[in-house]
N, C-alpha and C positions, 0 to 999 in steps of 0.2 A: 436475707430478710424476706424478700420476696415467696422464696420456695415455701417458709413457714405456712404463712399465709392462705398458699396454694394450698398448702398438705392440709391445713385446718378446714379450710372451704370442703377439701373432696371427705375429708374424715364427716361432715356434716351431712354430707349429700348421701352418702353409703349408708349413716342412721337413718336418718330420713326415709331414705328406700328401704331399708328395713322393715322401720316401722310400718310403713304403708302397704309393707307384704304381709304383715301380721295381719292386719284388719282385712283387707284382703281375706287371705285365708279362714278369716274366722266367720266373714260374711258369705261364701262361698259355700264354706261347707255346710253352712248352715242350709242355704239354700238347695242343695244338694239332697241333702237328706230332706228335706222337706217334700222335694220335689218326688222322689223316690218314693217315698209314703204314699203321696199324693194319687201316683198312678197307680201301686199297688191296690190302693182303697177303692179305687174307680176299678180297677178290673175284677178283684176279690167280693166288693160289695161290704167293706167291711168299715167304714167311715166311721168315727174319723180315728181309730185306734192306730192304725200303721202310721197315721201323718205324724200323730203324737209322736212314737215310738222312733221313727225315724228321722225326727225334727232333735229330739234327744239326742240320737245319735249321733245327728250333725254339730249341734251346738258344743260335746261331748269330745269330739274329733276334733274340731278347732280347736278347744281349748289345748287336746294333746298338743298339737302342733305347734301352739303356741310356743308353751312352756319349753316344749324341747329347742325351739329357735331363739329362746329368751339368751340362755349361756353362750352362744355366739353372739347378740349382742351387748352383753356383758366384756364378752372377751377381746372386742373390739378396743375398747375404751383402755385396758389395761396391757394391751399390747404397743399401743402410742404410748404410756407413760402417764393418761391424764389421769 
């Protein structure tokens, strides 16, 4: 009885860190490309079109990441049984 318990606990704790890696990532790259833009605009002169374009980019990229990390945590769930 006890082991269940455990294994429910860690199966929790592993979505959880999952999920916090998603947002994570989605915050990340965002800031990324943002940031990228940023500088390019400041050294190009060319404000604020690269921010745009590579804020896009970022937010764009996250979401890939996302989606692609989505089916592992789908596959999680379904490899316990629940």
């Amino acid at each position: 009885m006890r082991g269940t318990g455990q294994e429910e606990r860690s199966g929790w704790v592993r979505s959880v860190g999952l999920l916090s890696s998603l947002g994570i990532t989605l915050v990340v790259s965002t800031l990324v490309g943002f940031v990228i833009g940023y500088y390019l605009d400041r050294w190009l002169g060319s404000s604020p079109w690269l921010t745009i374009v590579f804020l896009l980019l970022g937010i764009v990229s996250g979401f890939i990441q996302v989606f692609r990390a989505l089916p592992r945590f789908d596959g999680e769930d379904h490899d316990r049984g629940a």
